[in-house]
DRENTORKOL-3810 file (N, C-alpha, C; in nm, 4 decimals):
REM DRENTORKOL-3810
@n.u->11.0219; n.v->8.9283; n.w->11.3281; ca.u->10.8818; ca.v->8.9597; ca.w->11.3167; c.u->10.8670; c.v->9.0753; c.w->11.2178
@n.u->10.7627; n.v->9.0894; n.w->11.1357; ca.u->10.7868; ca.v->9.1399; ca.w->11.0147; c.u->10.6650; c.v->9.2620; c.w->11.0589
@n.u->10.6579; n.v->9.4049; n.w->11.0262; ca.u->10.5846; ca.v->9.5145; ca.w->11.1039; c.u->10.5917; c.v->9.6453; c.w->10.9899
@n.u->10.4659; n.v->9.6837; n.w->11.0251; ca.u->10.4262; ca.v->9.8063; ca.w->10.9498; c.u->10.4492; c.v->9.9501; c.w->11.0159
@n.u->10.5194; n.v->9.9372; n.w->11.1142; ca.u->10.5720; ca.v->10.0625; ca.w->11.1964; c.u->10.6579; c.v->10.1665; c.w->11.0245
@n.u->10.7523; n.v->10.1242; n.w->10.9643; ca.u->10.7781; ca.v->10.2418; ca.w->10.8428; c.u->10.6426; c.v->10.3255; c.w->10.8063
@n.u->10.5626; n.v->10.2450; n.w->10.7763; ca.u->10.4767; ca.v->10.2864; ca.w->10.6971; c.u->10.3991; c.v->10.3916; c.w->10.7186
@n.u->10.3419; n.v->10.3263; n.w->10.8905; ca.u->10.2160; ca.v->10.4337; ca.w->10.9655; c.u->10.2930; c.v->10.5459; c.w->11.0244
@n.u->10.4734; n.v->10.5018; n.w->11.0569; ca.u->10.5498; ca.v->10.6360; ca.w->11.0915; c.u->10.5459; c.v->10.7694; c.w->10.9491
@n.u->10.5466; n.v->10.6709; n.w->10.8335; ca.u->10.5653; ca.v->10.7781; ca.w->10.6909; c.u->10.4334; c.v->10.8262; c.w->10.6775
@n.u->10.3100; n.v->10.7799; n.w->10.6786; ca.u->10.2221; ca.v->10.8104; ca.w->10.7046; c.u->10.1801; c.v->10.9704; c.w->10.7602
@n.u->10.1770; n.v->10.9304; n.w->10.8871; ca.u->10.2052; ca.v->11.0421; ca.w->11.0070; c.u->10.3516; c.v->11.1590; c.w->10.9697
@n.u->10.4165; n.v->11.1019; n.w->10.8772; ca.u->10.5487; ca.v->11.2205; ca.w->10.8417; c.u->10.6047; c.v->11.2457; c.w->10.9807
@n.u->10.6333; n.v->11.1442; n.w->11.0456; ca.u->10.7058; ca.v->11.1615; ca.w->11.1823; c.u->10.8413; c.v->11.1008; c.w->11.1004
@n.u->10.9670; n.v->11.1588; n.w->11.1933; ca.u->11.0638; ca.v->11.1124; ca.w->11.1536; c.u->11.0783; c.v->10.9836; c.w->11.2785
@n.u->11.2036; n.v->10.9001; n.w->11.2534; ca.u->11.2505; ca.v->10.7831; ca.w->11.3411; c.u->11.2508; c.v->10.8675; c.w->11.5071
@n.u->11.3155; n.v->10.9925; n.w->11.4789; ca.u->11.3609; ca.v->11.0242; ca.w->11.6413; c.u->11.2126; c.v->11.0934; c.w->11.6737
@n.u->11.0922; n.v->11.1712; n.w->11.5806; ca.u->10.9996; ca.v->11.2085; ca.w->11.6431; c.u->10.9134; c.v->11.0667; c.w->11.7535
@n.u->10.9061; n.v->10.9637; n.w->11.6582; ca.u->10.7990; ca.v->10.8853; ca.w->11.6939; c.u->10.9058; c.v->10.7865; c.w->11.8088
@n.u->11.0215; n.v->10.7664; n.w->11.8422; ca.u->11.0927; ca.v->10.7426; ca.w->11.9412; c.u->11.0942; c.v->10.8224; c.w->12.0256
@n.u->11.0468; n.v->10.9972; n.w->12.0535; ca.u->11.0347; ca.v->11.0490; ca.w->12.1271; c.u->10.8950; c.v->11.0488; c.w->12.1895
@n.u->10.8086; n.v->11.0209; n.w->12.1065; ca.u->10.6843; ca.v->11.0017; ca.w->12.1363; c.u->10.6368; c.v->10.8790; c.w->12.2530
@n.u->10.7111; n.v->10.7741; n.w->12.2010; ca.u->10.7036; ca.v->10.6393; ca.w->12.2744; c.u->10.8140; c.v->10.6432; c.w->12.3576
@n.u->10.9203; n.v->10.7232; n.w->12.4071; ca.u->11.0005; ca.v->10.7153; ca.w->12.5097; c.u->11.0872; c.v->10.6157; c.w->12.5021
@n.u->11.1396; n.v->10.6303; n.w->12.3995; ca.u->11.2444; ca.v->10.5260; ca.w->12.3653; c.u->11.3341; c.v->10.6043; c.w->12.2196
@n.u->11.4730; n.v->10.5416; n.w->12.2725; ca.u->11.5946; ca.v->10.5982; ca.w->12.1736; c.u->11.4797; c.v->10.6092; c.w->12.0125
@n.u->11.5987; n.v->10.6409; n.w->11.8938; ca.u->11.5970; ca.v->10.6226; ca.w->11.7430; c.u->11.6292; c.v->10.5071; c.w->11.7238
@n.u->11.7217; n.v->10.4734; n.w->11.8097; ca.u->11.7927; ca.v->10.3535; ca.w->11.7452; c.u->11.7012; c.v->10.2400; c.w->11.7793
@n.u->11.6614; n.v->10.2648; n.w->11.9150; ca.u->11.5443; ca.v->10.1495; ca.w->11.9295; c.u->11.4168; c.v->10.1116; c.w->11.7984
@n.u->11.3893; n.v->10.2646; n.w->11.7476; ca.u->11.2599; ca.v->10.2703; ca.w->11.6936; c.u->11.3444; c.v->10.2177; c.w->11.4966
@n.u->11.4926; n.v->10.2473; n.w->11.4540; ca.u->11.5348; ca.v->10.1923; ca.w->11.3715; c.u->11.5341; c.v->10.0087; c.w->11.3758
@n.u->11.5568; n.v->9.9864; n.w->11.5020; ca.u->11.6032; ca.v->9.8207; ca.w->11.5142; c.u->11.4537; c.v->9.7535; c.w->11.5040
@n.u->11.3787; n.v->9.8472; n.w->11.5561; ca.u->11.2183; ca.v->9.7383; ca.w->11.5553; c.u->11.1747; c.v->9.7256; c.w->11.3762
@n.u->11.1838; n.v->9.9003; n.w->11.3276; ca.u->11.1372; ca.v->9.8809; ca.w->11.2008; c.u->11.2018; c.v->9.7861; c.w->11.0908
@n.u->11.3462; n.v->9.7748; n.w->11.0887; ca.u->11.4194; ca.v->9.6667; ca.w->11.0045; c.u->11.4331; c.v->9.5390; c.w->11.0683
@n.u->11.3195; n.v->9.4870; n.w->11.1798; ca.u->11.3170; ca.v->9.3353; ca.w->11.2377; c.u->11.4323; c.v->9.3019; c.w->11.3071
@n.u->11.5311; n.v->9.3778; n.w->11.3472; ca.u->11.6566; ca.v->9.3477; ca.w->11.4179; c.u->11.6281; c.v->9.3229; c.w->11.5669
@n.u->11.4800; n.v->9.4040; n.w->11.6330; ca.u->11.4615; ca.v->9.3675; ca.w->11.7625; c.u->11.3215; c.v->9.3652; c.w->11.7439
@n.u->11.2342; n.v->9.2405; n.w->11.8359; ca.u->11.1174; ca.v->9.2763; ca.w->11.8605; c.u->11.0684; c.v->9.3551; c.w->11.9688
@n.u->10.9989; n.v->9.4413; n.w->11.9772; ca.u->10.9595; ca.v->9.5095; ca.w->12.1163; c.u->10.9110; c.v->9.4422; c.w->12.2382
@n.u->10.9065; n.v->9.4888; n.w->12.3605; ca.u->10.8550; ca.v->9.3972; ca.w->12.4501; c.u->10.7185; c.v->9.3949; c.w->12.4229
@n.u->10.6132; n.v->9.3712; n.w->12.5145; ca.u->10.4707; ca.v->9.3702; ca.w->12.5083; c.u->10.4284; c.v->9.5051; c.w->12.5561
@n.u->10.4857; n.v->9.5173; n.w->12.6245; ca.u->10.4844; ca.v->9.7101; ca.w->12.7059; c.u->10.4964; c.v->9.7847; c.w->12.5986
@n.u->10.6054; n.v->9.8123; n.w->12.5451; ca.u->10.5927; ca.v->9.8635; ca.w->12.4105; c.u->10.5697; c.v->9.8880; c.w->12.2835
@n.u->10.5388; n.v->9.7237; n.w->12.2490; ca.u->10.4192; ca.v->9.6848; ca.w->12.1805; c.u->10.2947; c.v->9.7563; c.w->12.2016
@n.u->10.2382; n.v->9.7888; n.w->12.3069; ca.u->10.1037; ca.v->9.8042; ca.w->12.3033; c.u->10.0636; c.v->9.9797; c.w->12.3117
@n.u->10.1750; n.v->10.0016; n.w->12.3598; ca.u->10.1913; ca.v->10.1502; ca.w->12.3442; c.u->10.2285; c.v->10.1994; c.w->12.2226
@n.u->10.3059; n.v->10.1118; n.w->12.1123; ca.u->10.2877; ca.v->10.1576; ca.w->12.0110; c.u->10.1225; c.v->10.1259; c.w->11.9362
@n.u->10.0878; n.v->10.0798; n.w->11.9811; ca.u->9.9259; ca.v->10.0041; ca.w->11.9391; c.u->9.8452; c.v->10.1203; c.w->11.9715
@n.u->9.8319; n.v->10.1574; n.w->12.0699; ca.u->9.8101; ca.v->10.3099; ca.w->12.1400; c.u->9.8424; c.v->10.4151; c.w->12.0649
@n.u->9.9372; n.v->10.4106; n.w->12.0618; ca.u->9.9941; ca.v->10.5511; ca.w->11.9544; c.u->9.8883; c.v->10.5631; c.w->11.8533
@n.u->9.9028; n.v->10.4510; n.w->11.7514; ca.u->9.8604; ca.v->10.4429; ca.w->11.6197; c.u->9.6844; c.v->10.4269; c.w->11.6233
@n.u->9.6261; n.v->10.4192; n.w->11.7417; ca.u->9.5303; ca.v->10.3584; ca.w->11.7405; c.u->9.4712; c.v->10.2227; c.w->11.6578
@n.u->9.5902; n.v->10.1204; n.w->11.6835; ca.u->9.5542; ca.v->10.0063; ca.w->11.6150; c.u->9.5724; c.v->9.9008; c.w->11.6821
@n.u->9.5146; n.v->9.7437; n.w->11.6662; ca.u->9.5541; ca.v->9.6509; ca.w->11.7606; c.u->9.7076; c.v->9.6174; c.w->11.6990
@n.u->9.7720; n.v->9.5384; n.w->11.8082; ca.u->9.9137; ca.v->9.5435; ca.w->11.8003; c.u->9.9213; c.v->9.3625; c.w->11.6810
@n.u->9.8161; n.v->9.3010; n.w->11.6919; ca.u->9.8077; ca.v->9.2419; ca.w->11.5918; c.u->9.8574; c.v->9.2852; c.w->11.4448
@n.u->9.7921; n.v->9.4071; n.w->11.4110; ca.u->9.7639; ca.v->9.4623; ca.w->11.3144; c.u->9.9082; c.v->9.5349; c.w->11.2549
@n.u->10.0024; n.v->9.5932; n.w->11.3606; ca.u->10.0440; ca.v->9.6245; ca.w->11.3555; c.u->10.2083; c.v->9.5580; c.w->11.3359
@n.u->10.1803; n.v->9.4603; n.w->11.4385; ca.u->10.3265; ca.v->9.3462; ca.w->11.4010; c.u->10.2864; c.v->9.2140; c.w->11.3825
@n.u->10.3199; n.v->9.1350; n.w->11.2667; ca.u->10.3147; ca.v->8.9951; ca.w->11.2013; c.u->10.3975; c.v->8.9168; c.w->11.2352
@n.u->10.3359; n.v->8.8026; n.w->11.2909; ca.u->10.4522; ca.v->8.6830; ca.w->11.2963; c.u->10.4955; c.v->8.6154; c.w->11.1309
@n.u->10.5783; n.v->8.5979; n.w->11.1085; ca.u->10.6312; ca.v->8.5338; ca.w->10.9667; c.u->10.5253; c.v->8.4798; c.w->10.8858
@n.u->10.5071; n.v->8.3337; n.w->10.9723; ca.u->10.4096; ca.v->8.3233; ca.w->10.8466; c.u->10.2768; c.v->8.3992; c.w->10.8520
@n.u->10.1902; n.v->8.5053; n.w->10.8713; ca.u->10.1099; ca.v->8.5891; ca.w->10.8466; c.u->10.1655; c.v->8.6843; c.w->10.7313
@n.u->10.2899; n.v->8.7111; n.w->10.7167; ca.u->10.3174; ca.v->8.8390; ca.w->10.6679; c.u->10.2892; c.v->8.8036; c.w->10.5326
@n.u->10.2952; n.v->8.9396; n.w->10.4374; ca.u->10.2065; ca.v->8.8985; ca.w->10.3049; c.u->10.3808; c.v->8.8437; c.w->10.2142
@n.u->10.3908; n.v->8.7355; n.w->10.1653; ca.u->10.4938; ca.v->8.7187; ca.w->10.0737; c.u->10.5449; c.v->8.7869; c.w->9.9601
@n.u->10.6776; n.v->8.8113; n.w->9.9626; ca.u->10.6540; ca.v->8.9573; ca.w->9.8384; c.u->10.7211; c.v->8.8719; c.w->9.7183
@n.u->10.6701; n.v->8.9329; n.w->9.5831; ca.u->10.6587; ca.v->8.9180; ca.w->9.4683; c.u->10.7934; c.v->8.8462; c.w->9.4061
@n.u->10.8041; n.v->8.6768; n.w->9.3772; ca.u->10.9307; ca.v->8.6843; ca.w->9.2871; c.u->10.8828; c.v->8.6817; c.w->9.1603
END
């Protein structure tokens, strides 16, 4: 699942372990979601939705939604 968590974390200038401390969960958790290696549950999904004040739509893309990048 393809997700804008880098972005709104660089954004905010939180590092990986701030915004994993924030949401109560490891770095490594908050590394594996941002490079698509794990999807979050729905619990944490929505608390990151919370965080950011955004719908969790918005925030994580199923494949084909995501925008195709440039060949």
């Amino acid at each position: 699942m393809e997700n804008r968590l880098p972005m709104l974390r660089v954004e905010r200038k939180w590092s990986q372990g701030e915004l994993a401390e924030r949401l109560g969960v490891s770095r490594q958790t908050v590394n594996a979601i941002e490079t698509g290696k794990y999807d979050p549950s729905l619990p944490l999904a929505l608390k990151i939705g919370r965080l950011f004040a955004l719908p969790v739509e918005s925030i994580f893309l199923l494949p084909d939604e995501a925008p195709k990048a440039a060949e």
